[in-house]
N, C-alpha and C positions, 0 to 999 in steps of 0.2 A: 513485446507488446504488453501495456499493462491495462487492463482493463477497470474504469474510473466512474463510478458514479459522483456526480455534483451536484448539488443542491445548497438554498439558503436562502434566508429570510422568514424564517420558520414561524415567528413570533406564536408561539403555541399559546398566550395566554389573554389573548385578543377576548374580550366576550361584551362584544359591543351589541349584539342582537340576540334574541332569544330569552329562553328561562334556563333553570337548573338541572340536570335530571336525578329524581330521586332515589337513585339505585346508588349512583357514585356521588352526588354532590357536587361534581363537578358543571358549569359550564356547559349548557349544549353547545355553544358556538367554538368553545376551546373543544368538547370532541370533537367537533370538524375538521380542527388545525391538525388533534392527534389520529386521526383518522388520515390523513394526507402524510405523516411521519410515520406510521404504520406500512404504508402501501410501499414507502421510502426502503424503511428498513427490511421489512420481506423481501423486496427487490434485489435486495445487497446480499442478501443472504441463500434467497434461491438462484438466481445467477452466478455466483461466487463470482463474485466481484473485487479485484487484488485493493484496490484504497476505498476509503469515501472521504469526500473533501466537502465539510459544509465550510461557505464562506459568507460566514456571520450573522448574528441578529438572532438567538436563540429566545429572546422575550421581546414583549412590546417596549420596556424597561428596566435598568438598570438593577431593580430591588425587586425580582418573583419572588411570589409567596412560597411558600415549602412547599405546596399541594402540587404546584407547576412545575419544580423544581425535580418533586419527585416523578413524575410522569417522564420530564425529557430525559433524567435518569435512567428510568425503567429502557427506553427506547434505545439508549447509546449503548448501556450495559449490555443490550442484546449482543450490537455488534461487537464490543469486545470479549462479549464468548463467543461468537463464531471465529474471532482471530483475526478480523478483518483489521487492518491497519485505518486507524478514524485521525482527522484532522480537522479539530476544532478550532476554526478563527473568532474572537473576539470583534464584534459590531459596536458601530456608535448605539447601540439601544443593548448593550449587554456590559459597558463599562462606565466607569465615575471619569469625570472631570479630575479627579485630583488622583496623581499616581500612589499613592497609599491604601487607597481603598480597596478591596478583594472585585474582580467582576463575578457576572453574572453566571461563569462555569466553571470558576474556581476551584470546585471540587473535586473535579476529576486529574490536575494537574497537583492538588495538596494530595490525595490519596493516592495515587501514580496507579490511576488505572491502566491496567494493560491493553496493549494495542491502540490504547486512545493518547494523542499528542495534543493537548489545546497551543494556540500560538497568541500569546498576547502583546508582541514585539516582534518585528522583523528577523526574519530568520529563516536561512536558507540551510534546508531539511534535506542529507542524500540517506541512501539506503543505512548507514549506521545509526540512526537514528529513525527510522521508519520500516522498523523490525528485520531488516534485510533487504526489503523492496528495492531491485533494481531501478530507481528512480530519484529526481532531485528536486524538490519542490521550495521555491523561495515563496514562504508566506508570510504577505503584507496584510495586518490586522488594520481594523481601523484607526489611526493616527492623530490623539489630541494634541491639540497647541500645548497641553504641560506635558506633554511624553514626548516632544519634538527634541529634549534640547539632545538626547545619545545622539541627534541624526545630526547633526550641525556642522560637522568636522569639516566637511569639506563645500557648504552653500556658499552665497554671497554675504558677504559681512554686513551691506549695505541696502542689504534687501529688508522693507518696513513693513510687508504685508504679512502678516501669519499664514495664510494662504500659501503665500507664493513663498516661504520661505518653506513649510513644508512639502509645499510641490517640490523643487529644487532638493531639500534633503531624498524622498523615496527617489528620485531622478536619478541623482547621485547612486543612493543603497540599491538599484536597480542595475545599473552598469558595473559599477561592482560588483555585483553576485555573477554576472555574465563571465566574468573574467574568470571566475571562479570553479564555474560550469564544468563537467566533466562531459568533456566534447561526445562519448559514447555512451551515456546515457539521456535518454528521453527528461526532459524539463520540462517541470509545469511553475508557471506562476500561479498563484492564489491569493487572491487581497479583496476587502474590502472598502471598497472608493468607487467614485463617480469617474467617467470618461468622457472628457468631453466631446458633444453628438449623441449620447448615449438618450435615452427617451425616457422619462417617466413611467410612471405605470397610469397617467391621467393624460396621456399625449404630450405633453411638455416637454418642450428641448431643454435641456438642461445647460440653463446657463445665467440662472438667477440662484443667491442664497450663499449660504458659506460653505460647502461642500468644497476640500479638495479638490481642483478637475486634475486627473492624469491625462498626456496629449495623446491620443490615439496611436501615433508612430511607436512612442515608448512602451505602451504591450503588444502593440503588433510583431517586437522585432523575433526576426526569423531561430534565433536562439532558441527558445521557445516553443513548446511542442503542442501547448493548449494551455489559453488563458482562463483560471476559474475564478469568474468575478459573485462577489453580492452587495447588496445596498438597492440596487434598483429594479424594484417590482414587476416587470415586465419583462417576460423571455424577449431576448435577442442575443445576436451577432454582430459585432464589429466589424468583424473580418469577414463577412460570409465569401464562402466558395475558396477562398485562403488559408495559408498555413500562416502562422497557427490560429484557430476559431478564437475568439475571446467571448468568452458566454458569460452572459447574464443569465441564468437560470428563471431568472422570476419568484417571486412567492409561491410559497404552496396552498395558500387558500386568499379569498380575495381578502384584504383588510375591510373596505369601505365602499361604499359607489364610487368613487374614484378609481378603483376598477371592473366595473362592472362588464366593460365590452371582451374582459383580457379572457384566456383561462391560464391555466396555474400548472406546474410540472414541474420537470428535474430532469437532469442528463447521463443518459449512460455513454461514455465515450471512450475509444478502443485507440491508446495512445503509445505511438511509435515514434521512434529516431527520426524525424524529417518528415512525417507523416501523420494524422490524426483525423478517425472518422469517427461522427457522433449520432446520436437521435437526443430527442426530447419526446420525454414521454408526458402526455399528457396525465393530469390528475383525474379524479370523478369527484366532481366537490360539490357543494349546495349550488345551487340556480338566485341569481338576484335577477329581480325584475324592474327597472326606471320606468314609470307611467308618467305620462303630463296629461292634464287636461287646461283647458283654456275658460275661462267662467265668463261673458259678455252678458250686459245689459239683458234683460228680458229672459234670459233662458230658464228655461227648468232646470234649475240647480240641482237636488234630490236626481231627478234622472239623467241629470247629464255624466254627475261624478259617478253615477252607480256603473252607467254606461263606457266607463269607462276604464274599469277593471274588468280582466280577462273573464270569463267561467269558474269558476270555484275548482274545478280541479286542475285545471292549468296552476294554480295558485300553492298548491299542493307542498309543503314542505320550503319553499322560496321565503326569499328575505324582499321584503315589497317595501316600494316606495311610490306614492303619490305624488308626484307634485301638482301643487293646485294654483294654478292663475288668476285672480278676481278681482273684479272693482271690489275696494274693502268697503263699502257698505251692504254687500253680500254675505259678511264675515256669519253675521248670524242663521244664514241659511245653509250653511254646511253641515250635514248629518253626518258626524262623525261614527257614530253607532253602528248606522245602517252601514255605512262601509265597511266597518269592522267586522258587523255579523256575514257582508257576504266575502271578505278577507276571511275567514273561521280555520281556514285548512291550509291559512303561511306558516310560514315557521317563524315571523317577525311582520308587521304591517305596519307603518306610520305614515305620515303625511309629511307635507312640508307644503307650508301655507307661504303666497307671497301677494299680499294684496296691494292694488295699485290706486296711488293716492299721491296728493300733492306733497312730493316730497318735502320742500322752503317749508310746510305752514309746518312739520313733523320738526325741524332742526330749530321753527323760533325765527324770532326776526334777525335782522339781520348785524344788529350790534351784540347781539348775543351767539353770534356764530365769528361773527371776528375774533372773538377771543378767544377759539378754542384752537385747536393742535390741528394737522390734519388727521393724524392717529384718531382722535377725539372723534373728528368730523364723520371720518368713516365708520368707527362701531356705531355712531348714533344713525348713521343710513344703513346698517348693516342689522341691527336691531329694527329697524319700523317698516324692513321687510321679512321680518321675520326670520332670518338667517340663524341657522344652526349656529349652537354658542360654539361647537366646536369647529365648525368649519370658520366662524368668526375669527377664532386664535387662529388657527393655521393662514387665512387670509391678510390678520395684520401682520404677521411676520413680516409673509410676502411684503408685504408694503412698505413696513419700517426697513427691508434689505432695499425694494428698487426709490423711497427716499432717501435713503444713506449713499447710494452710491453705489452700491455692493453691485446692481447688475450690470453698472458698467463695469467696475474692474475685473468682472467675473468673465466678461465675452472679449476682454483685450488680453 
């Protein structure tokens, strides 16, 4: 039996809310992240735990700063002086586009730390290469269109979608490794990819965008002793109540209100020949709050948004959000201040204004809206209600994939 913890999606250098703190310089919002890989790595250590298998995404991007760099350092070196056997997979947010360039954990495979294995290509790890560990773990990193062409040996020649030409390759690299399997020890697959049915971390079936889908048959198969997935934010099972579990772990601290309903954890799992039981341990992370209020004609404006934030200490250390509803000729009656002074004790407070008005007179007449894109059409409705710039980007994507085509060819 080996005993497994799993975790991923770390992105320790998130610091989308909050301030600095003045002891370290750091990010209060990335100590939160290092505060949740603390509780990680204590875990692995006082347990004595035989592997850890993080399955990818160790920053929000490609190029961390030094300062992040040295943090998740500091954390991984722990486990390679307790001896603990570490496998690091490389995420679409930890590598380049272009195969030449060093990723995001580079360092620890140029300097060949001990006990720690990063996997930045496919490759099917048995115990001679994971210190001894009675085990075999084939680790699928995340998979770009220019690192596709090693996998191609054996796809379809005539196959035109990138997509589906690397579905088809790891298909391939997946049956293969099967064959190769050493029938008497315990197999874990590790990759990170999307499966399709798999759910977002915002409710979303996944079945829009360019993400690889893997078919849910092909990591269910019974080979297999436990699948360790990452990429997608939200704990679940594919397989529940079956052999082998395929776990998404989830992130370890929320990214954004996009998950605001989820919580956040990691899996210790006790994996045998034919057999594998697990938990999911919950994290202790900051508190996000979603507020609406609704603004109509006539109201007491001032007392209705006041009214509409919990108590001041309910509020306590939380990352708050308002959202506020209003005919936009009310724009001017919004005390921002006053909400702020009785926000005093969040750990983050902002609003998000979306006032209701005639859209047509906001876009222009009407020969001046024929000529634009619909790309165009949407930012310019997506701006005159106010829409976060960044939720903006993330929303045209969406749009420029189910224009293009992409969510059909993605759900056939």
């Amino acid at each position: 039996m080996i005993k497994l913890l799993h975790f991923a999606d770390a992105h320790i250098d998130i610091a989308n809310y909050g301030a600095h703190d003045p002891h370290t310089g750091l990010p209060l919002r990335v100590m939160d992240f290092l505060k949740s890989l603390d509780t990680i790595v204590d875990t692995a250590i006082e347990e004595r735990v035989d592997l850890v298998i993080f399955a990818g995404d160790a920053y929000k991007d490609r190029s961390p700063a030094p300062t992040f760099q040295r943090e998740w350092g500091r954390r991984i070196m722990r486990l390679s002086r307790a001896k603990i056997p570490t496998i690091l997979l490389t995420g679409n947010h930890d590598i380049a586009p272009s195969q030449q360039r060093a990723h995001a954990i580079q360092e620890f495979d140029t300097l060949e730390v001990p006990y720690v294995h990063v996997v930045y290509k496919p490759t099917l790890l048995g115990p001679n290469e994971i210190d001894g560990l009675p085990v075999q773990v084939l680790a699928i990193p995340w998979i770009t269109r220019s690192g596709v062409a090693s996998l191609l040996e054996n796809t379809h020649a005539d196959e035109k979608d990138p997509n589906k030409i690397i579905e088809n390759a790891i298909a391939n690299l997946i049956q293969t490794a099967i064959q190769a399997l050493n029938t008497d020890l315990p197999a874990i697959l590790a990759a990170h990819a999307s499966i399709s049915g798999a759910i977002f971390g915002n409710e979303q079936t996944i079945k829009l965008g360019r993400d690889v889908l893997l078919p849910p048959g092909l990591v269910r198969n019974p080979n297999f002793d436990y699948v360790a997935m990452g990429h997608i934010h939200r704990f679940q099972d594919l397989n529940s109540g079956g052999q082998p579990p395929v776990v998404y772990p989830g992130s370890i601290e929320r990214v954004d209100f996009g998950e605001v309903r989820e919580e956040k954890g990691f899996v210790i799992a006790e994996v045998s020949k034919g057999e594998t039981h697990y938990t999911w341990r919950k994290l202790a992370i900051r508190p996000f709050l979603d507020l609406t209020v609704t603004l109509e004609k006539d109201d007491p404006v001032r007392e209705k948004l006041l009214a509409a934030l919990p108590e001041e200490e309910a509020m306590r250390d939380a990352i708050v959000r308002l959202n506020i509803f209003y005919p936009s000729d009310m724009e001017a009656q919004i005390d921002e201040g006053a909400l702020r002074e009785k926000a005093l004790l969040a750990f983050d407070f902002h609003t998000s204004r979306h006032p209701r008005s005639d859209i047509r007179a906001r876009l222009g007449e009407s020969s001046e809206t024929e000529r634009k894109t619909p790309e165009e059409l949407l930012r310019m409705y997506w701006t005159s209600v106010h829409e976060d710039p960044l939720e903006q980007e993330a929303l045209i994507e969406l749009a420029q994939q189910i224009l293009s085509g992409e969510a059909d060819e993605a759900e056939n």
